[in-house]
LOTORZA-326287 format. One record per residue (C-alpha): residue in one letter; x, y, z. Coordinates in Angstrom, 1 decimal. Example, Ala and Ser with C-alpha at 12.3 -4.5 7.8 and 13.67 -1.06 7.14 Angstrom:
LOTORZA-326287
- rest / east / north / up
- A / 12.3 / -4.5 / 7.8
- S / 13.7 / -1.1 / 7.1
//
This chain:
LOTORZA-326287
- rest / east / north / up
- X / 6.6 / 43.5 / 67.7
- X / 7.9 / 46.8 / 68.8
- X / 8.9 / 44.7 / 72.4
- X / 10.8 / 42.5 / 70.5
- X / 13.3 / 45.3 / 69.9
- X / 13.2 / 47.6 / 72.9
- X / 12.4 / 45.4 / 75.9
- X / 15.4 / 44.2 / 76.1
- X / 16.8 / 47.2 / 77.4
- X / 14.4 / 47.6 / 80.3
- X / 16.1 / 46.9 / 84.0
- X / 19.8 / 46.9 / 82.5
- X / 22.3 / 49.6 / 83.6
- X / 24.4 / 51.5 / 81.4
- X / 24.5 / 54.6 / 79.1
- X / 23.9 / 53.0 / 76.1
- X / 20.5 / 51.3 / 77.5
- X / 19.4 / 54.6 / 79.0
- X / 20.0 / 56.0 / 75.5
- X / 18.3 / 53.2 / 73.4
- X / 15.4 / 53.8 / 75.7
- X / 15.3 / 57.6 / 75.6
- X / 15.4 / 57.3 / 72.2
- X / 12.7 / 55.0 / 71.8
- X / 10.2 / 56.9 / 74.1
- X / 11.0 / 60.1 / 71.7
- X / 9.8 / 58.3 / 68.4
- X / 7.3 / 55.7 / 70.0
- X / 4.6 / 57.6 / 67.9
- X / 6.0 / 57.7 / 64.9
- X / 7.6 / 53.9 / 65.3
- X / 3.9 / 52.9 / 66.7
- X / 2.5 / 54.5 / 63.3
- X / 4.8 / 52.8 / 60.9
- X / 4.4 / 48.9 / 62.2
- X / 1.1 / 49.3 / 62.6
- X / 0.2 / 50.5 / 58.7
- X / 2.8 / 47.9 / 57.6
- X / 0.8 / 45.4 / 59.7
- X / -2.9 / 46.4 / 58.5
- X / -1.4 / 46.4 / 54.4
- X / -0.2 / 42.4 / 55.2
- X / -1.9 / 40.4 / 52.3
- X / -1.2 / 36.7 / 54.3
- X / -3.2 / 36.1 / 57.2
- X / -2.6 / 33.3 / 59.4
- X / -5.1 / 30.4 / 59.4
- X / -4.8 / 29.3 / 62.9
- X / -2.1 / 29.5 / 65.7
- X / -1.6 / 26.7 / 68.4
- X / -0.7 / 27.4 / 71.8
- X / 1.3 / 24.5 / 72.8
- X / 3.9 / 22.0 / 72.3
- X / 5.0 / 21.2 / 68.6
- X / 5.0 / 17.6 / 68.8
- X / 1.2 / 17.5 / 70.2
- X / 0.8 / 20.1 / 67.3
- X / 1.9 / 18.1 / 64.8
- X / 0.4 / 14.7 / 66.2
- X / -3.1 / 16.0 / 66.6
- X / -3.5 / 18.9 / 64.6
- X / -1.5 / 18.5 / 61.3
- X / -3.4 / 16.3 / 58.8
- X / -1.4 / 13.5 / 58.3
- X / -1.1 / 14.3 / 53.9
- X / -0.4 / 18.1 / 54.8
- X / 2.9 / 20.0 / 53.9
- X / 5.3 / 20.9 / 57.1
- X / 8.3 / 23.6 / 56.8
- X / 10.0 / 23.3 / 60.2
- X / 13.3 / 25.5 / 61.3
- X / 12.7 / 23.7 / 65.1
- X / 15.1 / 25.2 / 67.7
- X / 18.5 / 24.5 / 68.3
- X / 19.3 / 24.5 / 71.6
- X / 17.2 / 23.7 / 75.1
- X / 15.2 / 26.8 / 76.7
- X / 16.3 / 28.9 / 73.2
- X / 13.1 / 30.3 / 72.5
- X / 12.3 / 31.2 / 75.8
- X / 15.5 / 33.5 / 76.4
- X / 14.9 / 35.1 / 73.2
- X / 11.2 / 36.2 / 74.3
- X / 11.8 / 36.8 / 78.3
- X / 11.7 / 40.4 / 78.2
- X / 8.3 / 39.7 / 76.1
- X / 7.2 / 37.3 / 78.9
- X / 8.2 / 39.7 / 81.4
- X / 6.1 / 43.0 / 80.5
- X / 2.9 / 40.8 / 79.1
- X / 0.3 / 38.7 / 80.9
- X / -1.0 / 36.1 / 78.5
- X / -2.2 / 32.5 / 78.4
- X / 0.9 / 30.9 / 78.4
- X / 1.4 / 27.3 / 76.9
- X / 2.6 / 24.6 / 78.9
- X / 5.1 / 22.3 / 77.0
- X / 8.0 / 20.2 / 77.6
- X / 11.8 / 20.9 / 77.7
- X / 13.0 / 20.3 / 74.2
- X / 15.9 / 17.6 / 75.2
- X / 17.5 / 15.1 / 72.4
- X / 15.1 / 12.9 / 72.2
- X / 12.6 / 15.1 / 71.9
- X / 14.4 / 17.0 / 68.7
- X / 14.5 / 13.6 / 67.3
- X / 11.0 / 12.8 / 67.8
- X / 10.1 / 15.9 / 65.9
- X / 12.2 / 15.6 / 62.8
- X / 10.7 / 12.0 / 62.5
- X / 7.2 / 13.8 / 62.9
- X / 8.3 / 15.7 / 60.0
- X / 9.5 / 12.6 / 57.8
- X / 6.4 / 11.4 / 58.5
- X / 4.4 / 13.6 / 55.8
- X / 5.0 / 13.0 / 52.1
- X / 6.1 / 16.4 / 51.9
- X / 8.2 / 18.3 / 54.2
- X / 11.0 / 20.9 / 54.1
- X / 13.4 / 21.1 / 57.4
- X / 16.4 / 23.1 / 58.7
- X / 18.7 / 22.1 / 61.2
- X / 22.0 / 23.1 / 62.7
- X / 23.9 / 19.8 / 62.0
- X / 24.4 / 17.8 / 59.1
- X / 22.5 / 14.8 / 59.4
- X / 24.3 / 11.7 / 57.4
- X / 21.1 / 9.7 / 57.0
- X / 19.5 / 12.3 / 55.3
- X / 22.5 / 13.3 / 52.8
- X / 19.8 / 12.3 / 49.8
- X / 17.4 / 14.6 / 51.1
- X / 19.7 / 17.5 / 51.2
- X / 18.7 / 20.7 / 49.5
- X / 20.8 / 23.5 / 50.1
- X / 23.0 / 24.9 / 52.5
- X / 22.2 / 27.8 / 53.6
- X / 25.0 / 30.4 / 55.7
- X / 24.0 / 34.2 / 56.1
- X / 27.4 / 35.5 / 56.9
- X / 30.8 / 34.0 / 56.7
- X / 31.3 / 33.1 / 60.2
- X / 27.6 / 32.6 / 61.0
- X / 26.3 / 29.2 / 61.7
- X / 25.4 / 27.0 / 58.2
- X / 21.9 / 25.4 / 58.2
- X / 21.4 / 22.3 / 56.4
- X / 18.2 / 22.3 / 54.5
- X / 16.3 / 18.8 / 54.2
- X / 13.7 / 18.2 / 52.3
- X / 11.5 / 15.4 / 50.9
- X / 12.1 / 16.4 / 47.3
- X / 15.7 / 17.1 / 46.7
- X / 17.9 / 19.7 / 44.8
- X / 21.1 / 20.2 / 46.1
- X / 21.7 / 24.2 / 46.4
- X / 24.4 / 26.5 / 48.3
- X / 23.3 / 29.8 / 49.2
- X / 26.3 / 31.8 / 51.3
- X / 28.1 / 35.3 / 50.7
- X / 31.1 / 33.3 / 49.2
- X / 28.9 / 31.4 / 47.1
- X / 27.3 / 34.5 / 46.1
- X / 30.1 / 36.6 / 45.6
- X / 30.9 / 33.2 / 43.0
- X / 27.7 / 33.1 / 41.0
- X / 28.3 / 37.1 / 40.6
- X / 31.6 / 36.9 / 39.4
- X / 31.0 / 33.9 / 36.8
- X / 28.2 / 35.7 / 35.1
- X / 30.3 / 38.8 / 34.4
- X / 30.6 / 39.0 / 30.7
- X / 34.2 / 37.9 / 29.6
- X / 36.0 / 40.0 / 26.8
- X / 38.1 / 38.7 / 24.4
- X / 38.2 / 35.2 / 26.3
- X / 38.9 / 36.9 / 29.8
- X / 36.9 / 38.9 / 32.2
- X / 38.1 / 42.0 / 34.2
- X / 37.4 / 43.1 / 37.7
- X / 37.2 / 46.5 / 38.4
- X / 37.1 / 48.5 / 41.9
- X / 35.6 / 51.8 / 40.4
- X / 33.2 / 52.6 / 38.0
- X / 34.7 / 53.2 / 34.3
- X / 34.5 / 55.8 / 32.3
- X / 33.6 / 55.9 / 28.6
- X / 35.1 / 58.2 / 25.7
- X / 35.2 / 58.0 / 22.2
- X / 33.7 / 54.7 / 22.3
- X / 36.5 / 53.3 / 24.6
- X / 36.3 / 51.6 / 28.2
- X / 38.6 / 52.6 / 31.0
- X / 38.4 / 51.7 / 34.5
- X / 40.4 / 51.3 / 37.8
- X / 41.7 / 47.9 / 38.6
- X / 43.2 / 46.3 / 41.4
- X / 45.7 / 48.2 / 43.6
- X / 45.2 / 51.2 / 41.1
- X / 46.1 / 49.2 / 38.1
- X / 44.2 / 50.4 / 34.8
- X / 42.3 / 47.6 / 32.9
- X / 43.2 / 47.3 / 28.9
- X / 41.4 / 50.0 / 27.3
- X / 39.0 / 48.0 / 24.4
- X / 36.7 / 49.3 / 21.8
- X / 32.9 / 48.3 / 21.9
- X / 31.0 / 47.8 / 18.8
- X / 28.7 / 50.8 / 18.4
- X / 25.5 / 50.8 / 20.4
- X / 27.2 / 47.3 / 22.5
- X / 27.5 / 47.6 / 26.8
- X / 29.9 / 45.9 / 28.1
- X / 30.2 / 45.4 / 32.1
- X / 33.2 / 46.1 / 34.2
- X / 33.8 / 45.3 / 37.7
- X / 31.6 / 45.3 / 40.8
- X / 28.3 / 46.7 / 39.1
- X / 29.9 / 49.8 / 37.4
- X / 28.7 / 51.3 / 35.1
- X / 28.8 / 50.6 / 31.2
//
């Protein structure tokens, strides 16, 4: 686990390789220490692991009524240039398996269909499965959106504009209106006051007795 963020610095040239990997020697104990304890305090253990292709995995050793959650690559060879600089420092019993063309992506998301429960991600929206859709999911504005399918179906949008949405509309509205503040308000004599935008004050309003009233991006009531 601790390759997975160093090794990828071994063999490359520059000062800020020679300084990640300085660093890294310095607090190897103390890095060493932490992922360990976190590691021995894990409450899910896995039940089995299969070294090989997923398609033989899932035609020979995934009961055919069993569950499958899949997120399969998106790209040819992906995988393996993420975990080079793994491959490269450790001898193990490596897998052989087949390039993952096209076809072969196909082939595995109708391996998936195939159950009577299943839950996949993919990279591309996928117009025969637009009933199956569940969510789209996008981690940063730019990033790359993943269409969730899945054999049961509730249609949900999870992305930082979506986000930022939900969190505004359940912002209590005053009077009809809500307010959105960029610093925290302050509260005297029973009144709210607080910054708005481009230092504009929001309308001062009186609060019942023993009432809290939000104001802005989590300040405080």
């Amino acid at each position: 686990m601790l390759g997975t963020r160093f090794l990828q610095y071994v063999g490359k040239d520059g000062a800020y390789y020679r300084r990640m990997l300085d660093a890294t020697r310095e607090q190897w104990p103390r890095m060493h220490e932490k992922t360990a304890t976190k590691l021995r305090s894990l409450q899910t253990r896995l039940g089995s692991f299969f070294a090989g292709d997923v398609r033989d995995y899932l035609d020979t050793e995934v009961p055919a009524d069993a569950p499958v959650v899949m997120f399969p690559p998106f790209y040819a060879s992906d995988y393996q240039a993420q975990f080079a600089p793994i491959d490269a420092a450790f001898d193990w019993p490596e897998p052989s398996f087949d390039e993952l063309t096209e076809d072969g992506k196909e082939r595995i998301i109708e391996q998936v269909q195939d159950r009577p429960n299943w839950v996949l991600g993919l990279h591309i929206e996928r117009p025969e499965l637009r009933d199956k859709l569940a969510g789209v999911v996008q981690t940063a504005n730019r990033g790359l959106p993943i269409y969730v399918y899945a054999a049961a179906a509730g249609i949900r949008t999870t992305s930082p504009a979506a986000a930022w949405r939900r969190k505004a509309a359940s912002r209590t509205a005053v009077g009809g209106r809500s307010s959105t503040c960029l610093r925290s308000p302050t509260r005297s004599s029973g009144r709210t006051r607080s910054a708005g935008p481009r230092g504009n004050r929001c309308p001062i309003r009186r609060s019942p007795p023993g009432t809290r009233r939000r104001c802005g991006r989590g300040g405080r009531t």
